[in-house]
Every structure is written in structure tokens, then in C-alpha cells.
C-alpha positions as CSV (number, residue, x, y, z in Angstrom):
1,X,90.6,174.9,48.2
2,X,87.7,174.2,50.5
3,X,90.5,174.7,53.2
4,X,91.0,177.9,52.5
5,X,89.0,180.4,54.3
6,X,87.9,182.9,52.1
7,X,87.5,186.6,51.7
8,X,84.1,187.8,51.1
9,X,83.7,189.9,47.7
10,X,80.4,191.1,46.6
11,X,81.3,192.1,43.7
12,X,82.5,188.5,43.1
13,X,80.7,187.0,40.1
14,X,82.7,184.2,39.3
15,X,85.2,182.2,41.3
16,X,86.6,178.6,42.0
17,X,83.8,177.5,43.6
18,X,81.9,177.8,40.1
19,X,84.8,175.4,38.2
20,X,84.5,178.3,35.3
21,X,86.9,179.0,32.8
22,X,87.6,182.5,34.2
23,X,87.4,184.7,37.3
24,X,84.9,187.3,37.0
25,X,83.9,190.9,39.3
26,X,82.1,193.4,38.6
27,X,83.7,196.7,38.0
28,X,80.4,198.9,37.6
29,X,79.8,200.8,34.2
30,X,77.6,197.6,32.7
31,X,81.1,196.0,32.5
32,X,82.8,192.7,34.3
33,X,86.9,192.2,34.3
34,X,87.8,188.8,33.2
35,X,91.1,187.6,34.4
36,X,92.7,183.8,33.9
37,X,95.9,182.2,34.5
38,X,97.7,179.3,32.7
39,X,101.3,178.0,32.0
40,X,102.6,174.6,31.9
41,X,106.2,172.7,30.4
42,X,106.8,172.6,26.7
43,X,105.4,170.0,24.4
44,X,107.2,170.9,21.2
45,X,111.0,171.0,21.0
46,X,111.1,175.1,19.2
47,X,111.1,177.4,22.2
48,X,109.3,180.3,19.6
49,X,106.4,177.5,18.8
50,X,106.3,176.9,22.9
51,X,105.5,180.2,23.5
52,X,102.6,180.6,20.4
53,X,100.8,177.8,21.9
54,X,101.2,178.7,25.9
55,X,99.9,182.2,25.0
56,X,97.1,181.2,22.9
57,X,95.9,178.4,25.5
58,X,96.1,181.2,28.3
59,X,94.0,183.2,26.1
60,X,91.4,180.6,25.3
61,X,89.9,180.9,29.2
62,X,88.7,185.0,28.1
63,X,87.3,183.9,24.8
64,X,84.9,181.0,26.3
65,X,83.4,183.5,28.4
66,X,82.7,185.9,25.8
67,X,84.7,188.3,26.7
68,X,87.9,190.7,25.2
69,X,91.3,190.5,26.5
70,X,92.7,193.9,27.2
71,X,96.5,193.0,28.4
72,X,98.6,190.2,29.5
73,X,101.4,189.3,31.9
74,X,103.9,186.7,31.7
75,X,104.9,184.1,33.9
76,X,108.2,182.4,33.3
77,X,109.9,179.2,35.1
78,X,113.2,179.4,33.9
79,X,116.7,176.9,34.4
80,X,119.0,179.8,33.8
81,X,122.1,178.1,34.5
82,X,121.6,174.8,32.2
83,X,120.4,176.9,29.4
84,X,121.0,180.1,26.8
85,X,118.6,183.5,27.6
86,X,118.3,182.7,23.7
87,X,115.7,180.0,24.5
88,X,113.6,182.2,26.7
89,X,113.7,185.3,24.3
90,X,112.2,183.0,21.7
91,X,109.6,182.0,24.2
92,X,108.6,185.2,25.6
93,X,108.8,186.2,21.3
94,X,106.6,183.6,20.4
95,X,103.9,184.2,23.1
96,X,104.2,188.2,22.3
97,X,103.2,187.1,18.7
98,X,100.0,185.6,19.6
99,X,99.3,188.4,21.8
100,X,99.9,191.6,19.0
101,X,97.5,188.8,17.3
102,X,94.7,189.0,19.6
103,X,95.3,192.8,19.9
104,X,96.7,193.0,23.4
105,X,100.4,194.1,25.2
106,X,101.8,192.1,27.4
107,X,102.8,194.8,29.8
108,X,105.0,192.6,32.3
109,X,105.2,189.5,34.3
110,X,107.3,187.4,36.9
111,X,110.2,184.9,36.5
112,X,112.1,182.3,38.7
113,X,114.6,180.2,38.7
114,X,113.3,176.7,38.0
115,X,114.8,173.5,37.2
116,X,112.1,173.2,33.6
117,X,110.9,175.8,31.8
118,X,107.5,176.6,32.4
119,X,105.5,179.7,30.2
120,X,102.0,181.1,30.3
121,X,99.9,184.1,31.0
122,X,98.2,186.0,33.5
123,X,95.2,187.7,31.0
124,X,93.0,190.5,31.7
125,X,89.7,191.0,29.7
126,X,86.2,192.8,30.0
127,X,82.8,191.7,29.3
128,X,79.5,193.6,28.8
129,X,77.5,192.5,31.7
130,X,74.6,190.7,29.2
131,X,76.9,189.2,27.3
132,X,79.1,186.9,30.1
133,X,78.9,183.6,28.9
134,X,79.0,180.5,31.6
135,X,79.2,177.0,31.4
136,X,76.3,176.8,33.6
137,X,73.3,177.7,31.4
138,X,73.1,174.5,29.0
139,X,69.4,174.3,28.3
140,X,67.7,171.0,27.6
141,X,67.3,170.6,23.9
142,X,70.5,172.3,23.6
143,X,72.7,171.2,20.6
144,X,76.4,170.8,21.7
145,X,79.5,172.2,19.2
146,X,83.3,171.2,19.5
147,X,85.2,173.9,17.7
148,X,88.5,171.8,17.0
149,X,89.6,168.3,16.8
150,X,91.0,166.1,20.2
151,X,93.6,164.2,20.8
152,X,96.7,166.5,21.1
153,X,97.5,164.5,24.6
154,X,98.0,161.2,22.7
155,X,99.9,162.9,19.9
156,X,102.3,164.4,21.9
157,X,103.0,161.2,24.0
158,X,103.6,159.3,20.5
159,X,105.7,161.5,19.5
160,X,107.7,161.2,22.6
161,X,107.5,157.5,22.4
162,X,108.5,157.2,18.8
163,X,105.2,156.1,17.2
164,X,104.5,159.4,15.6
165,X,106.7,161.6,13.7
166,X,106.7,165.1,13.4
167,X,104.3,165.4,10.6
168,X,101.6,163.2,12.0
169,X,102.6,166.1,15.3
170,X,102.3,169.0,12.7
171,X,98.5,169.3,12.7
172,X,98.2,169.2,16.2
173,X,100.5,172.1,16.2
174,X,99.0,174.2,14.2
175,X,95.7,173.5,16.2
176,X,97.4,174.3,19.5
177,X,99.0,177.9,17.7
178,X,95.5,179.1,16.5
179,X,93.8,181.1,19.0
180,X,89.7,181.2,19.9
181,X,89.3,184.5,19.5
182,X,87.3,184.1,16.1
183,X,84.9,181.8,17.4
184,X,84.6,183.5,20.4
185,X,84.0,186.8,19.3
186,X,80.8,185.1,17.7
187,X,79.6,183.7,20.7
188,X,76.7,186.5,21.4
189,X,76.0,187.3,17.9
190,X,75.0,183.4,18.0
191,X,72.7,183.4,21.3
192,X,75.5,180.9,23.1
193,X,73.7,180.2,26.0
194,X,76.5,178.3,27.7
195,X,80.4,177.2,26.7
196,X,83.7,176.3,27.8
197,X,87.2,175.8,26.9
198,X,88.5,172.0,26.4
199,X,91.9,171.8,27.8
200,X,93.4,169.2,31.0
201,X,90.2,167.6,31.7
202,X,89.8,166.8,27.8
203,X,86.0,166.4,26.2
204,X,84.5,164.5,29.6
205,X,86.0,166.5,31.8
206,X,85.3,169.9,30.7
207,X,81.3,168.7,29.8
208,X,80.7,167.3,32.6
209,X,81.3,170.3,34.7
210,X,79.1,172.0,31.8
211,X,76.4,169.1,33.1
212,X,77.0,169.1,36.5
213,X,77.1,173.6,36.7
214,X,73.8,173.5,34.4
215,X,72.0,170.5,36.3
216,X,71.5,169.1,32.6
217,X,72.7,165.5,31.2
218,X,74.7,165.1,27.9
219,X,74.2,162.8,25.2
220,X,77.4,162.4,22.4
221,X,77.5,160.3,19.5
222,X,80.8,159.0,19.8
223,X,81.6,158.8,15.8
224,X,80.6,162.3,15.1
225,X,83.6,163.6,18.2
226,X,86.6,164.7,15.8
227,X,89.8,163.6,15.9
228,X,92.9,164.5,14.4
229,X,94.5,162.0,12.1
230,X,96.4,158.7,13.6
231,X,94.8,159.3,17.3
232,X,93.4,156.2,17.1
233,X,96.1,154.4,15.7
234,X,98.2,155.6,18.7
235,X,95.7,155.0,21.2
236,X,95.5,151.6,20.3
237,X,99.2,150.9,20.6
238,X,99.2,152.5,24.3
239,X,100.6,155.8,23.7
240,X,98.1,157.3,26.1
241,X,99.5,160.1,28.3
242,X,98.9,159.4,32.2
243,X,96.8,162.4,32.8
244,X,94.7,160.9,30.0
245,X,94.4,158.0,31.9
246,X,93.7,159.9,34.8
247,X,91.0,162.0,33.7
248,X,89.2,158.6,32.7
249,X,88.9,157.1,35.8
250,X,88.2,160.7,37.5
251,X,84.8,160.9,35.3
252,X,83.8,157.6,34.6
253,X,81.4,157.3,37.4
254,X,79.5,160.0,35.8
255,X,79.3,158.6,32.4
256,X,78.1,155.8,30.5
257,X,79.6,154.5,27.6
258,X,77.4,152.0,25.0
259,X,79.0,148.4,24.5
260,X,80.1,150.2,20.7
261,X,82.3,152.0,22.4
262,X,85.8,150.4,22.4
263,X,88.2,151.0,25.6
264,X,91.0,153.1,23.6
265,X,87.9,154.9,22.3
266,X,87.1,155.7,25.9
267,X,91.1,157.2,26.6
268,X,90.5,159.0,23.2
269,X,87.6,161.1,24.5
270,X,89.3,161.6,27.7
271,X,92.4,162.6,26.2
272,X,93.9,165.7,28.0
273,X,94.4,168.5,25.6
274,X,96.3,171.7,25.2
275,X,95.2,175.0,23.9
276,X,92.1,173.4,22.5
277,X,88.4,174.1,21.3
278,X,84.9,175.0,22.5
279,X,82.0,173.6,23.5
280,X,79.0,175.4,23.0
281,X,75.8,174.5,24.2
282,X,73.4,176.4,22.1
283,X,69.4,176.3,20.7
284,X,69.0,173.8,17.2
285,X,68.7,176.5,15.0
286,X,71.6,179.1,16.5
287,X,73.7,175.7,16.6
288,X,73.5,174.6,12.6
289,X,73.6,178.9,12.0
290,X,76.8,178.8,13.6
291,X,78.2,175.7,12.1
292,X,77.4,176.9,8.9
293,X,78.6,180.2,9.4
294,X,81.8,178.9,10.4
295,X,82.0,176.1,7.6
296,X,81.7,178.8,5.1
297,X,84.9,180.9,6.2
298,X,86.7,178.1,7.3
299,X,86.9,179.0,11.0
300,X,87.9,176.0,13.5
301,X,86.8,172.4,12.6
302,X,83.2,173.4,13.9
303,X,81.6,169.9,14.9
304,X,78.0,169.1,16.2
305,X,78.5,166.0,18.3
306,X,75.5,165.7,20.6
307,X,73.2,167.8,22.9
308,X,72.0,168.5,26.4
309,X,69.0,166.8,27.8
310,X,67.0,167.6,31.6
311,X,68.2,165.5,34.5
312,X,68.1,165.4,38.0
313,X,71.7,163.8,38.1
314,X,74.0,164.7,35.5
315,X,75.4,162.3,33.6
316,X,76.8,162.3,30.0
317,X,76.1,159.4,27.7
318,X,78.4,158.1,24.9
319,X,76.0,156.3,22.1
């Protein structure tokens, strides 16, 4: 992208060059649009279920900034001549579910001709202007929430491999379906002073940008990072997707990992995810509010796993 010559905007709040969940410009009226793209290749077999969790990982981009999605647009990749229109209709039905779920139309979209199906969104959402939330304001004392469990990447490539069955898959599934949009919608009622979605990059990824955009370091304790059930298992056996791997040695110059931590551990927390959680960087006592808050209703698998310290060169620590 640094190729790319671009276009002066500025009205401009957000774009690439921020590495922020979501585009953002100002539209006047004390208000911001919000817009965010995502699709990718099924990881479940049902075509309906493919479309639930592309939709609600496109929508997870609009609820880490704080703000509403107002309509949607799909994007399709689409081998029409190997395979029925049924397939896509349960596709484009499944991903219309999740939208009438998070209150929005999808008012039209784009397809192609493509040799594998590819699904996602183009979303559209508003923000008041004081209450955009970036992943560039971690403050330094800042406890750090994860909103759902990891390790849908090494799941998935069990499953593929024949490690995992399909109920060891299930949870993961169900994770991948539900959307943000209740933890989101309490981001500002919380004082959130900084969050992001985890997704491709998985857990070191994704904070690390939050480090590196806030100028802050990160320090986790490893055993309190939740995992669904058996990622471990699988790690340890190899089922470790390449992107996984990739991420891994991406960050690892930026992190440092105690001798406790164990090398599958390492993929584990590096593990590339789909349609997955927050992090939150917020103050001690808005962090165990939250948590609490969320226990109590049962929304997400809320999770404090660490928190954000000063620093000069970010860095995140695994203790």
C-alpha cells in the first residue's frame, strides 16, 4: 500500500495507514460513517452456517470501534458451473440471518465467477463523534479483556486433518455464529479507552498493533488466555494451520515469551482466528465492572488476561 499514491481527504479519520479495524470520515452532524470489508473461503461444510459466520465476522470490524451498523452489501465469489444456485441461496440466507440479527438490510452487493466460493460483507455504520473507539488509546495501567475463547484456526485444520470431529468443531462454531454486537454496544457505557477485533492476526497480532498504535507494552499471563476445549491437544499433534505458523514468526521479534511457555503454546496464541472476540484495553475498575457485568448475563466468555504497561518500544510479554 505504501505504493499507492494517495488521495488527500480531510475529512479522513481513519485509514490503512492507522492498521484499525475500520475506515472512518467524518460526515458532519457530530457523527462519523464506519465502513469495513471482509470475506474469505468456507471453513464449515453447511453453506447456511458459512454464511452466519462470514456475516458476523464482517460485522465484528463496526462493533470494535463502537459504532452501529446501518446496512450491508454482499460480496460473492461463486463457481457457478461446478455447483447448484442452492448452495449460494443458503449462503446469502444464512448471512441475511445475522444481519436482520444485528438490525440491518443488506441492500445489495457484487458477484463473480470464481473457481471457490468466497462470502463476506461490505458494512456501513455511524459513530457519535465522542464515542469512536480506536486501538490506539491503551493507557498504561490499562487492564486488558478477551471477549471469547482462541483457537478456531487449529480447530478447523484438525478437523480437516481428522484429529477432531465435529463435536470437538461445534463450539468453535457456535463462537464464530455469535456476533459482537452485545459487547460492543457496551463499549462506551464501560469507558473503553481502546479495543479491537481478533481475527487473521490471532491474539499477538491484533495486540500488538494495539501496542505498537498506543506506544504502550503488553504483559499476558499465558494460563489465564482462554481456549476452547482440545486446542491444545491438537496443537501438540501438529494440526497447526500455516497462517498460524505464519503469524508466529511475523510477531515474534516483538515479543517475549518466559521459558514456561511451551512451543505449541506459542502457535496457540498465535493462532489465526475467524469471526472472533475483543480486546479491550480499559482502567482496573471499568475492566472487573465489565467482566462482571458480562458474567452475570452470560455475554461472551469475558476474560481478563493481562494489561498494558508504558514503553518506549512496544513489546508484549508472555509470563
Amino acid at each position: 500500500m505504501s505504493k499507492i499514491n494517495k488521495h488527500k481527504n480531510d475529512n479522513i479519520i481513519v485509514d490503512f495507514e492507522q492498521s484499525d479495524d475500520a475506515a472512518v470520515i467524518d460526515i458532519g452532524n457530530d457523527k462519523y460513517l464506519v465502513q469495513t470489508v471482509d470475506f474469505f473461503s468456507p471453513i464449515v461444510d453447511d453453506p447456511y452456517t458459512f454464511g452466519q459466520i462470514a456475516a458476523a465476522n464482517s460485522l465484528s470490524d463496526i462493533y470494535a470501534m463502537g459504532a452501529k451498523p446501518l446496512f450491508a452489501l454482499n460480496i460473492v465469489g461463486f463457481p457457478t458451473k461446478e455447483l447448484s444456485n442452492d448452495i449460494l441461496a443458503e449462503i446469502l440466507k444464512g448471512g441475511a440471518s445475522i444481519a436482520s440479527k444485528a438490525g440491518i438490510p443488506i441492500v445489495g452487493g457484487h458477484s463473480v465467477d470464481d473457481s471457490e466460493i468466497k462470502y463476506g460483507l461490505v458494512v456501513t455504520g455511524e459513530v457519535k463523534k465522542n464515542e469512536l473507539i480506536k486501538n490506539s488509546n491503551a493507557k498504561d495501567g490499562d487492564l486488558l479483556l478477551l471477549t471469547k475463547p482462541l483457537g478456531t484456526g487449529i480447530l478447523y485444520n484438525a478437523l480437516k486433518k481428522g484429529l477432531a470431529s465435529s463435536d470437538d468443531f461445534h463450539p468453535a462454531i457456535k463462537s464464530m455464529v455469535d456476533t459482537n454486537k452485545e459487547i460492543g454496544s457496551l463499549l462506551n457505557e464501560f469507558n473503553v479507552n481502546a479495543a479491537t477485533d481478533v481475527t487473521g492476526y490471532g491474539l499477538i497480532g491484533h495486540l500488538y498493533e494495539m501496542c505498537r498504535a498506543g506506544n504502550v507494552s503488553a504483559e499476558i499471563e499465558t494460563n489465564k488466555v482462554p481456549f476452547f476445549n482440545n486446542v491444545e491437544q491438537f496443537a501438540k499433534k501438529g494440526a497447526v494451520p500455516g497462517g498460524t505458523k505464519r503469524n508466529l514468526d511475523f510477531f515474534s521479534k516483538h515479543i517475549e515469551f518466559e521459558d514456561s511457555v511451551q512451543n505449541h503454546q506459542k502457535l496457540m496464541l498465535a493462532d489465526a482466528q475467524t469471526s472472533g472476540g475483543l480486546l479491550i484495553s480499559l482502567s482496573k475498575n471499568n475492566a472487573h465492572s465489565l467482566s462482571s457485568f458480562c458474567k452475570e448475563r452470560s455475554i461472551g466468555s469475558v476474560q481478563i488476561i493481562g494489561k498494558f504497561t508504558s514503553s518506549n518500544y512496544p513489546k508484549i510479554t508472555f509470563n
